[in-house]
C-alpha positions as YAML, in Angstrom:
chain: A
units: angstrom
residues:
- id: 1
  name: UNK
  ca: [13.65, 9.64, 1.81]
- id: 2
  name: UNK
  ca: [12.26, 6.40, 2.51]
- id: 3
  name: UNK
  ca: [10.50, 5.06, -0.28]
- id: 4
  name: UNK
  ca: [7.78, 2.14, 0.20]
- id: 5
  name: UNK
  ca: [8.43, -1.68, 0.16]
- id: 6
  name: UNK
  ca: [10.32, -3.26, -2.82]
- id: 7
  name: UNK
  ca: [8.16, -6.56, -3.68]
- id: 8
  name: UNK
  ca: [5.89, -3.88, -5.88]
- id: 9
  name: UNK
  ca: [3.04, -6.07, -7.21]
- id: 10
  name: UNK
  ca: [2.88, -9.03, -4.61]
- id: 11
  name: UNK
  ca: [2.00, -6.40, -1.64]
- id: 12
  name: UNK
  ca: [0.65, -4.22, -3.34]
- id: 13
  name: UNK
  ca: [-2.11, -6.83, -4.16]
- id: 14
  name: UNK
  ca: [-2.29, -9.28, -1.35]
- id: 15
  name: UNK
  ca: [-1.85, -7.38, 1.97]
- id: 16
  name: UNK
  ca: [-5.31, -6.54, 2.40]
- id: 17
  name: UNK
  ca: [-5.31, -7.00, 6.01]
- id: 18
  name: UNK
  ca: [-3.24, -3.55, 6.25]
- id: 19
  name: UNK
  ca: [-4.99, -1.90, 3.50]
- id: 20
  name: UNK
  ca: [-5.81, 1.31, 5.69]
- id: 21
  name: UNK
  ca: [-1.59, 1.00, 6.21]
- id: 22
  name: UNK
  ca: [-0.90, 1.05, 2.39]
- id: 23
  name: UNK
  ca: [-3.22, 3.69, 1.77]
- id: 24
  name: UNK
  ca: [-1.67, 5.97, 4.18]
- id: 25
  name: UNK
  ca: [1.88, 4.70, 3.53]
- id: 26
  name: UNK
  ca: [1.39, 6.68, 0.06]
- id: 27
  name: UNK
  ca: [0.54, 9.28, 1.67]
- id: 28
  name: UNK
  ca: [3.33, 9.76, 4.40]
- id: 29
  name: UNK
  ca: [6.32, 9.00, 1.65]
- id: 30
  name: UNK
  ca: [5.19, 11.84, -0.31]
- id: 31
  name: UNK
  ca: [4.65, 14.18, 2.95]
- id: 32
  name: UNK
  ca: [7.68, 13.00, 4.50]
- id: 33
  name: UNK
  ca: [9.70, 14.34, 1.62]
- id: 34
  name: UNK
  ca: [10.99, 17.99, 1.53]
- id: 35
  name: UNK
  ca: [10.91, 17.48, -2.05]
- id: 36
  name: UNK
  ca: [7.33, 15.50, -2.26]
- id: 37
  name: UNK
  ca: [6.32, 17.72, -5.46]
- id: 38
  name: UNK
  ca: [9.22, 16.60, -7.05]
- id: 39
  name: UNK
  ca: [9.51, 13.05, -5.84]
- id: 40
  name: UNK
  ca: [5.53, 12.82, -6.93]
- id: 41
  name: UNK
  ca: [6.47, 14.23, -10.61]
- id: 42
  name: UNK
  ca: [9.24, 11.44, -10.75]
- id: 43
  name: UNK
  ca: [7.46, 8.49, -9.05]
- id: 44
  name: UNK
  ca: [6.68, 6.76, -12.43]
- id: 45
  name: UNK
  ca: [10.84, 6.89, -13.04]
- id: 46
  name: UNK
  ca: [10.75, 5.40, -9.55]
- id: 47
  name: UNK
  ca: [8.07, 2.35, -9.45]
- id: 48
  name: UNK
  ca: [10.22, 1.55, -13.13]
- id: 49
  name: UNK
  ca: [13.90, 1.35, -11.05]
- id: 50
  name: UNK
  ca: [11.84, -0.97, -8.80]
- id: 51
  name: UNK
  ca: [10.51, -3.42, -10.93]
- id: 52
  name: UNK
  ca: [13.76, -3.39, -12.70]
- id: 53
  name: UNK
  ca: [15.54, -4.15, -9.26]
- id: 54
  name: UNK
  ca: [13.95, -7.39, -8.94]
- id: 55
  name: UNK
  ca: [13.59, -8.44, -12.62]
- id: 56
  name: UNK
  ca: [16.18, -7.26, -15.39]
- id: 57
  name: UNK
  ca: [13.88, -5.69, -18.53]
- id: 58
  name: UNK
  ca: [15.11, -5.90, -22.65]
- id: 59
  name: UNK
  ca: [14.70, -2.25, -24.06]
- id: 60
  name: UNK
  ca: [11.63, -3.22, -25.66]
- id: 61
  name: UNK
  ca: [10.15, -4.26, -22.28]
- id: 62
  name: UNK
  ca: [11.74, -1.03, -20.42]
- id: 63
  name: UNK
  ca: [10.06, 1.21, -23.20]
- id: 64
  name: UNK
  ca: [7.00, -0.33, -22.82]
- id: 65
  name: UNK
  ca: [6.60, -0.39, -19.28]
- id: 66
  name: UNK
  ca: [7.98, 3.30, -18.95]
- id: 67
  name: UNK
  ca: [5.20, 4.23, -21.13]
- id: 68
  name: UNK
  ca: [2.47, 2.51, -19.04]
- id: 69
  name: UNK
  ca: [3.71, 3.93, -15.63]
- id: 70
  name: UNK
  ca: [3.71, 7.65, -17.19]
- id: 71
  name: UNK
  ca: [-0.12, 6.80, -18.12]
- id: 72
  name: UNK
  ca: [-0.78, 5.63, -14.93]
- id: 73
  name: UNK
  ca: [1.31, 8.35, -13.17]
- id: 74
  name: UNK
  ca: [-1.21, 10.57, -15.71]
- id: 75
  name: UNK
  ca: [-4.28, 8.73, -14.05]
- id: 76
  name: UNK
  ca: [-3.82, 8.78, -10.17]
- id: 77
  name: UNK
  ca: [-2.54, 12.90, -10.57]
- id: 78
  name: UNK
  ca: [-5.47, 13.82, -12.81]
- id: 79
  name: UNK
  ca: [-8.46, 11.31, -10.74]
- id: 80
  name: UNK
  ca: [-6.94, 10.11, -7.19]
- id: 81
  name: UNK
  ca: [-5.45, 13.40, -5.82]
- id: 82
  name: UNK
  ca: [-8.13, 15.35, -5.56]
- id: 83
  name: UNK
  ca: [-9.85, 12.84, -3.41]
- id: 84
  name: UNK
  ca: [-7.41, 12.11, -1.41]
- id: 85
  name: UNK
  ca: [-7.57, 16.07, -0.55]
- id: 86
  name: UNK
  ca: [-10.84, 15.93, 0.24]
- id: 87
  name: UNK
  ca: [-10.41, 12.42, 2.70]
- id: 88
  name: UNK
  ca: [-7.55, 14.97, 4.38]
- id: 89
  name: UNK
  ca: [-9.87, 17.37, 5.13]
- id: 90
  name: UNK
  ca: [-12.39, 14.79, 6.34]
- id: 91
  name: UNK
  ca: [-9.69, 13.42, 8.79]
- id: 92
  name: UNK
  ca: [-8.79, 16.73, 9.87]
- id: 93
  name: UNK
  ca: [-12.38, 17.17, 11.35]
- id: 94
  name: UNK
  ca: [-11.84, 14.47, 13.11]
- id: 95
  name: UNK
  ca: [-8.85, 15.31, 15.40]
- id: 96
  name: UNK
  ca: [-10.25, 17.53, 17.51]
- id: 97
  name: UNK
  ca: [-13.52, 15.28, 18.26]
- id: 98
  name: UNK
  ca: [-12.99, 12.00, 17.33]
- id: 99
  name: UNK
  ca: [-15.97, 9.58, 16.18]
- id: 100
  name: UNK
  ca: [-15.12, 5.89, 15.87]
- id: 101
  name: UNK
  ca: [-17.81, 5.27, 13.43]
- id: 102
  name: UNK
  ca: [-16.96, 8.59, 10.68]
- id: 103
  name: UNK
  ca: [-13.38, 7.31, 11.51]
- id: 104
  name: UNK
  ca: [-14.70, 3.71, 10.21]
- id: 105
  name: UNK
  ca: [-15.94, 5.54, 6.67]
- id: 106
  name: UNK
  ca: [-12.84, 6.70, 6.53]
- id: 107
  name: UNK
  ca: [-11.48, 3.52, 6.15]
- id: 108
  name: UNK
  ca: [-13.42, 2.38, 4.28]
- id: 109
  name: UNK
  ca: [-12.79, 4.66, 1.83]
- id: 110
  name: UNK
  ca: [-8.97, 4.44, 2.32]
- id: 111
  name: UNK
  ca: [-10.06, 1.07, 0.86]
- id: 112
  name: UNK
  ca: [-11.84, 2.35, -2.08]
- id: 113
  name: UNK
  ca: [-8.67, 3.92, -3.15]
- id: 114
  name: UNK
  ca: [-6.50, 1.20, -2.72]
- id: 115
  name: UNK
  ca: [-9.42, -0.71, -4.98]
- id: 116
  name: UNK
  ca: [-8.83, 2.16, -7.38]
- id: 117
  name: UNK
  ca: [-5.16, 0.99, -7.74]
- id: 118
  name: UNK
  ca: [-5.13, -2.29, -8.18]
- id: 119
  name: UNK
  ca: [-8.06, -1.87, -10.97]
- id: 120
  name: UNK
  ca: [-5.28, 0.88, -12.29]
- id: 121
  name: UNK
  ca: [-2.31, -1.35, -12.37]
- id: 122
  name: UNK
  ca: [-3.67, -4.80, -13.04]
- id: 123
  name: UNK
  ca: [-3.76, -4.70, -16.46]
- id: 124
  name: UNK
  ca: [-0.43, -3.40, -16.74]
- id: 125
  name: UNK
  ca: [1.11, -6.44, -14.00]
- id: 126
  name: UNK
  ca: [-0.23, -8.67, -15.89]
- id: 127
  name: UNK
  ca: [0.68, -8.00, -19.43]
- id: 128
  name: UNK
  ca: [4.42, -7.23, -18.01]
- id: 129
  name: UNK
  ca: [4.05, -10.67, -16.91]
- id: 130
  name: UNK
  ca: [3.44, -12.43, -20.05]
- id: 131
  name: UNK
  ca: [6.14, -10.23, -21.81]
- id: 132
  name: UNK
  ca: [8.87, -12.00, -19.58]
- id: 133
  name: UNK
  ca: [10.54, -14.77, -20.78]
- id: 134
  name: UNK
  ca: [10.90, -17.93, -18.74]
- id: 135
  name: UNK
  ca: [14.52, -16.75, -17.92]
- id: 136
  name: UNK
  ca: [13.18, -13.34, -16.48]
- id: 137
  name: UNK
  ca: [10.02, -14.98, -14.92]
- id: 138
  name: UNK
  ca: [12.49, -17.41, -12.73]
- id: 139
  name: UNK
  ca: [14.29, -14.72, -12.27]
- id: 140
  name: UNK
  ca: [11.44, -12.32, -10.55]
- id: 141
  name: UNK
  ca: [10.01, -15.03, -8.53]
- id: 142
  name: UNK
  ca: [13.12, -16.31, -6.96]
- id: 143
  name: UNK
  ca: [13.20, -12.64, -5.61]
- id: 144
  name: UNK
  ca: [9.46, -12.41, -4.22]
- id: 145
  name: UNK
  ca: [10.51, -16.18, -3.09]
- id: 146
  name: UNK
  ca: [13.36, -14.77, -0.93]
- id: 147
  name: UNK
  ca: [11.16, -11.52, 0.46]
- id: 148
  name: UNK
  ca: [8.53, -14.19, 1.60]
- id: 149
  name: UNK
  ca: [11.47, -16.18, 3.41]
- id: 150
  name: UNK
  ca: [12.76, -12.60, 4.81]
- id: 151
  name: UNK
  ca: [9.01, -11.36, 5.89]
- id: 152
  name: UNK
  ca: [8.38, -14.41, 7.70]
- id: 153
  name: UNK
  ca: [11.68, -14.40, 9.77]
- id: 154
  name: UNK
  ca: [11.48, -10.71, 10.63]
- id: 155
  name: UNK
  ca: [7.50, -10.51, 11.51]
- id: 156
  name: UNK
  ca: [6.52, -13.81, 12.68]
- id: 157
  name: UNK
  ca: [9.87, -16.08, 13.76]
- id: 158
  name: UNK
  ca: [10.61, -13.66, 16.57]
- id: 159
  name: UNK
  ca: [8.96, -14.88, 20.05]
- id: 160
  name: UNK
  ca: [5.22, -13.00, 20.84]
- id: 161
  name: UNK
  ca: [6.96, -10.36, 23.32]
- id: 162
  name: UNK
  ca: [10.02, -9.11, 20.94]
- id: 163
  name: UNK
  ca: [7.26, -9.47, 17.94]
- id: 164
  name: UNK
  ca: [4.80, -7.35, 20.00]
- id: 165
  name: UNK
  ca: [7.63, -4.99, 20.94]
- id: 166
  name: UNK
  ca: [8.88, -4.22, 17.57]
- id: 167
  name: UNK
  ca: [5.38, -3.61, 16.35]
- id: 168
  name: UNK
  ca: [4.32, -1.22, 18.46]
- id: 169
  name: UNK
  ca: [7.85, 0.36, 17.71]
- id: 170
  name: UNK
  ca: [7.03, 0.21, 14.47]
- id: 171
  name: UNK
  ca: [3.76, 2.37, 14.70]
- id: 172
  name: UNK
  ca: [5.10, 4.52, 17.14]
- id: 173
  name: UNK
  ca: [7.91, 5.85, 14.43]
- id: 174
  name: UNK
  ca: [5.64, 5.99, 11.75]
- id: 175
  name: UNK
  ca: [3.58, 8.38, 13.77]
- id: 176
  name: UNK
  ca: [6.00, 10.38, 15.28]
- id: 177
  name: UNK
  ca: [6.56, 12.66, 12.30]
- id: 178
  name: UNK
  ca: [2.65, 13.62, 12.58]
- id: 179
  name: UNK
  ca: [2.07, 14.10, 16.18]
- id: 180
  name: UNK
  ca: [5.35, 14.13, 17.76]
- id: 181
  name: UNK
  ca: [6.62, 12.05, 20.51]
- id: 182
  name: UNK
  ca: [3.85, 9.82, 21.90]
- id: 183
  name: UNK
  ca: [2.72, 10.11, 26.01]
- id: 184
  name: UNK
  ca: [2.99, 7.48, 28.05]
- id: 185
  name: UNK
  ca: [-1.16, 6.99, 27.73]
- id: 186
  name: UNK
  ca: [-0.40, 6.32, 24.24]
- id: 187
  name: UNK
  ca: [2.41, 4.29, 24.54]
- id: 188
  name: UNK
  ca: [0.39, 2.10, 26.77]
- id: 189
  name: UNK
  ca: [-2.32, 2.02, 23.94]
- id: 190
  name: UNK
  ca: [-0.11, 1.05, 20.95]
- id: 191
  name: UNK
  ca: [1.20, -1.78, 23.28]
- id: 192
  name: UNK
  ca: [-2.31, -2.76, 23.98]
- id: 193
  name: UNK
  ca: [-3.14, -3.11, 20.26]
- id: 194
  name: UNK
  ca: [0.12, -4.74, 19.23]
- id: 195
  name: UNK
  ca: [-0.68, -7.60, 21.79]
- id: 196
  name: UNK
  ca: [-4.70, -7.98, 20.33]
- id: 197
  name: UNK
  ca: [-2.63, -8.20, 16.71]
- id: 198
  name: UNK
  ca: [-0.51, -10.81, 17.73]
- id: 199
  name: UNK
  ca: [-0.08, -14.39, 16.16]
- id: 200
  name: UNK
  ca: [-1.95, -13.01, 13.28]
- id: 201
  name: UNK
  ca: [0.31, -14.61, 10.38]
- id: 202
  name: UNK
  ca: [-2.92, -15.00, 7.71]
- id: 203
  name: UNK
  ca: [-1.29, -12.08, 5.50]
- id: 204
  name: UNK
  ca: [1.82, -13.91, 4.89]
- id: 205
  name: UNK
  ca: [0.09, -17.17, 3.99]
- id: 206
  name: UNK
  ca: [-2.06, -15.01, 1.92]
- id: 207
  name: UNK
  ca: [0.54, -13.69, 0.23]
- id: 208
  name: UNK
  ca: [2.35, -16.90, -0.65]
- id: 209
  name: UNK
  ca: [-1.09, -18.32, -1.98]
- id: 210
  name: UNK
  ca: [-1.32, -15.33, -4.38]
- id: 211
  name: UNK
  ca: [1.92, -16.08, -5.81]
- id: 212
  name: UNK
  ca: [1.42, -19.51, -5.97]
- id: 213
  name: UNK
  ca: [-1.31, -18.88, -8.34]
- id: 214
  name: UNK
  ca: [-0.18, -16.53, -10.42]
- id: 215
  name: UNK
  ca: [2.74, -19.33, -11.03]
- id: 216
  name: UNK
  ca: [0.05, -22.13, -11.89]
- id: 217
  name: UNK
  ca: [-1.20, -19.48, -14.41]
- id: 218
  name: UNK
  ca: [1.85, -18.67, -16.27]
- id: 219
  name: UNK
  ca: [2.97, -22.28, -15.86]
- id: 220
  name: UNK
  ca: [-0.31, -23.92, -17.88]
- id: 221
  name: UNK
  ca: [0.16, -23.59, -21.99]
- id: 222
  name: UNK
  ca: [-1.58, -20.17, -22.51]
- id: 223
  name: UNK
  ca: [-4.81, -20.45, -24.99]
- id: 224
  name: UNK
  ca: [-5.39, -17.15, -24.63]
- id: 225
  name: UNK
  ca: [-7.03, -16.77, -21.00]
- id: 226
  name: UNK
  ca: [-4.44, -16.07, -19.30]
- id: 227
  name: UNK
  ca: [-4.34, -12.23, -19.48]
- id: 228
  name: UNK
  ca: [-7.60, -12.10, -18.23]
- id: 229
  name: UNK
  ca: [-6.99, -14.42, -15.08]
- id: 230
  name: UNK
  ca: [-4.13, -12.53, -13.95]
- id: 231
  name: UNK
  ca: [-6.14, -9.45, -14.12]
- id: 232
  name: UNK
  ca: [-8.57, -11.23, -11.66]
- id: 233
  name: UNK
  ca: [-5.89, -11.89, -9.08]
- id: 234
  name: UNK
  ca: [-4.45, -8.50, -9.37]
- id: 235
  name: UNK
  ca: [-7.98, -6.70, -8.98]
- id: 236
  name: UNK
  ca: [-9.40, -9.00, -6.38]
- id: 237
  name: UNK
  ca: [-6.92, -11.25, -4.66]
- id: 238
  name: UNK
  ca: [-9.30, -11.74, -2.20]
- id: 239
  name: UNK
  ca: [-10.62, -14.96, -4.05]
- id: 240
  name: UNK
  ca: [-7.35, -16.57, -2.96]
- id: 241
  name: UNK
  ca: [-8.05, -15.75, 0.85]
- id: 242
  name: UNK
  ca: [-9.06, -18.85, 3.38]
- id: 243
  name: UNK
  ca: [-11.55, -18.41, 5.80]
- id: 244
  name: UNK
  ca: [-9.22, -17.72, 8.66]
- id: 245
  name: UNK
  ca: [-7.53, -14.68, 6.68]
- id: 246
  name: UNK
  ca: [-10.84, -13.12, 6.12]
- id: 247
  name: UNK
  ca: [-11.55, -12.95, 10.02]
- id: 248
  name: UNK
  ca: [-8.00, -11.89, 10.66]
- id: 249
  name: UNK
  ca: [-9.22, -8.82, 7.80]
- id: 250
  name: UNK
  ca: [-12.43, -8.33, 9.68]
- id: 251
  name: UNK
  ca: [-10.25, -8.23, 13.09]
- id: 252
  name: UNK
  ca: [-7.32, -5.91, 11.79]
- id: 253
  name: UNK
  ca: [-9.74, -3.47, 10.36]
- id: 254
  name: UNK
  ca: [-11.44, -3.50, 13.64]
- id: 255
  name: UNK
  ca: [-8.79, -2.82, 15.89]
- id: 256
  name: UNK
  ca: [-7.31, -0.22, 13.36]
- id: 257
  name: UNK
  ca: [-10.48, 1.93, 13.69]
- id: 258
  name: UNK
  ca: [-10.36, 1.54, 17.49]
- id: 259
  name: UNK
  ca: [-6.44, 2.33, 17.69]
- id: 260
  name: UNK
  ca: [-7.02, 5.77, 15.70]
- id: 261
  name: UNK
  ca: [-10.03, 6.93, 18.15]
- id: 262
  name: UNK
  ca: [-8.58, 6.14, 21.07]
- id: 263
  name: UNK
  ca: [-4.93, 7.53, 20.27]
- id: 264
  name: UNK
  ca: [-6.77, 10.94, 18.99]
- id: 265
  name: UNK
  ca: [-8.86, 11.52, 22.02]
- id: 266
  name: UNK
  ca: [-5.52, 11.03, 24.04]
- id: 267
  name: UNK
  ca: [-4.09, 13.69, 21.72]
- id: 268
  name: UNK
  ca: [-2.41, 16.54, 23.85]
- id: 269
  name: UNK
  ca: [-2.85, 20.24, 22.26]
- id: 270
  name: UNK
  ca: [0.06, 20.44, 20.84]
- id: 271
  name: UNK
  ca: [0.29, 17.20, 19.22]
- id: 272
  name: UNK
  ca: [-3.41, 17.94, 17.81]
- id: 273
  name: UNK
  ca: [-1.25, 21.35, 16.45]
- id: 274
  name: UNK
  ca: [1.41, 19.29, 14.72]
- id: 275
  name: UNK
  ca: [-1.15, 17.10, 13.01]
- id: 276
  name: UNK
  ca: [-3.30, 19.95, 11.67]
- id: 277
  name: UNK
  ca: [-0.31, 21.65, 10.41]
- id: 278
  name: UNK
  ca: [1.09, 18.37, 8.46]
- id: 279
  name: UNK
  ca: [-2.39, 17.63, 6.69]
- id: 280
  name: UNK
  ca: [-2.84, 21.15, 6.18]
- id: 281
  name: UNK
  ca: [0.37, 20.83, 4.35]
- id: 282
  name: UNK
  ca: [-0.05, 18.12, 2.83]
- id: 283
  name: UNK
  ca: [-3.06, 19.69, 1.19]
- id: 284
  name: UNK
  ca: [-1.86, 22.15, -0.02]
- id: 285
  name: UNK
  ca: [1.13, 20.35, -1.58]
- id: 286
  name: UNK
  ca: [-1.71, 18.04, -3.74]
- id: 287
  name: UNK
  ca: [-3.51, 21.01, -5.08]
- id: 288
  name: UNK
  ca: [-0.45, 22.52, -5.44]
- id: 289
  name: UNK
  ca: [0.41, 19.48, -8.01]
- id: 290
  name: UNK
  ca: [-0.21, 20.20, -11.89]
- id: 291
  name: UNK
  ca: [-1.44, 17.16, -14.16]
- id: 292
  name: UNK
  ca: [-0.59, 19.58, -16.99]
- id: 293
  name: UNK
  ca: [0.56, 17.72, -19.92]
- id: 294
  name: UNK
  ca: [-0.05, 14.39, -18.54]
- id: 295
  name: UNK
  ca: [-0.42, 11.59, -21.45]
- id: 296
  name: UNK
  ca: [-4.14, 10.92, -21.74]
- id: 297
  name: UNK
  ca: [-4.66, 7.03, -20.27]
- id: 298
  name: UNK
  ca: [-6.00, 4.93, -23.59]
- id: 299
  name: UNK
  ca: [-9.50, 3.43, -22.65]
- id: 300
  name: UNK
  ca: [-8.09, -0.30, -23.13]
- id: 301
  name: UNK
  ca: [-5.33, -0.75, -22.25]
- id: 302
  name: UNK
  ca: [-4.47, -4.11, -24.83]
- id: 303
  name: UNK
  ca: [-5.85, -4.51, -27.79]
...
């Protein structure tokens, strides 16, 4: 099972650009596992190994942060599934007779959920935050430092026709699972897109100026504002974006909505099959989920 990326918080919050990508990135880990009930019962014990993979927690911190992540594992079963059961169905009428503008809402409310999230977890990020010491802090950032060093040589040091290439390989094995292998028509049309994404490398600069102020905040003597403007970068980290991010955002989400109609009216019989069969399943795996016994989420969070 291949779980999603490691640097939890930063991408999480900052790639915006590829917010239609995170949203359904949730979804395919959990319907690319045999076991997704399971693994979706357990993903609170999961998100906790991750953090703790790039930060090393006291007991007191674990606790705390084990209890938060059950309350917002509580949350997203109890308010989030059931919508995103209802934006399955949604897509589903569109595979058969694809509409580039209903395909648009649904982005758009792809977004909505990933909006949901970060208002979720923000809190949460940035109280774990202020709980580090400076050891710990140091500690965390030299790892998100490194991923930023490791994202830039794998998506943007490569020359425009290997980076091209490997995107469109990319996509292509992400969707393989759902539709089966691609024809050569829409081959040719994940190429085409990969080329119109190209030299696009806002996301990582983005990315690096989040960071950079979340450091500036935590570096400044706290007199007790500090909570509340990490929360801000967390819930909208769009007020860190430059002008030339926010029309690589306007161009991504573009060309996303475009991609999807065009690759679903190229859809072959059988692949439109395979794709009704995996949401269906899907579907039924989400209502099949019980948010029994789930901790009730406290209305504030801090006191």
């Amino acid at each position: 099972m291949k779980y999603a990326p490691r640097s939890w918080w930063v991408r999480g919050a900052s790639v915006l650009r590829r917010r239609f990508g995170l949203a359904l990135a949730l979804m395919l880990f959990l319907a690319s596992c045999s076991l997704m009930r399971l693994a979706y019962y357990h993903v609170d014990a999961w998100l906790l190994s991750e953090v703790e993979s790039y930060v090393a927690l006291d007991a007191g911190q674990r606790d705390w942060l084990a209890e938060r992540l059950r309350a917002h594992h509580a949350w997203h079963c109890r308010t989030q599934l059931p919508s995103y059961v209802e934006w399955l169905g949604a897509l589903q009428g569109q595979i058969d007779a694809p509409n580039s503008a209903q395909i648009q809402a649904l982005f758009q409310q792809l977004e909505s959920f990933i909006d949901a999230l970060l208002a979720e977890f923000a809190p949460t990020l940035a109280e774990l935050l202020l709980r580090l010491s400076p050891a710990q802090r140091a500690e965390l950032f030299a790892r998100l430092d490194q991923d930023l060093v490791e994202a830039r040589t794998k998506y943007l040091a490569p020359p425009p026709e290997e980076r091209q290439r490997e995107r469109a390989k990319r996509l292509e094995k992400r969707l393989k699972p759902w539709m089966g292998d691609p024809t050569p028509q829409q081959v040719a049309r994940i190429r085409q897109w990969s080329v119109a994404m190209d030299g696009q490398s806002g996301w990582l600069t983005n990315r690096q100026r989040l960071l950079d102020a979340v450091r500036e905040v935590l570096a400044r003597p706290d007199t007790g504002g500090a909570r509340r403007q990490l929360v801000g970068l967390f819930q909208t980290p769009a007020t860190v974006r430059t002008a030339d991010y926010a029309r690589e955002v306007v161009h991504a989400r573009a060309e996303a909505v475009i991609l999807t109609t065009d690759l679903l009216r190229l859809a072959t019989g059988s692949q439109r099959k395979q794709l009704q069969e995996r949401i269906d399943g899907l579907r039924t795996d989400f209502r099949a989920l019980s948010c029994a016994g789930s901790a009730t989420v406290a209305t504030t969070y801090f006191e």
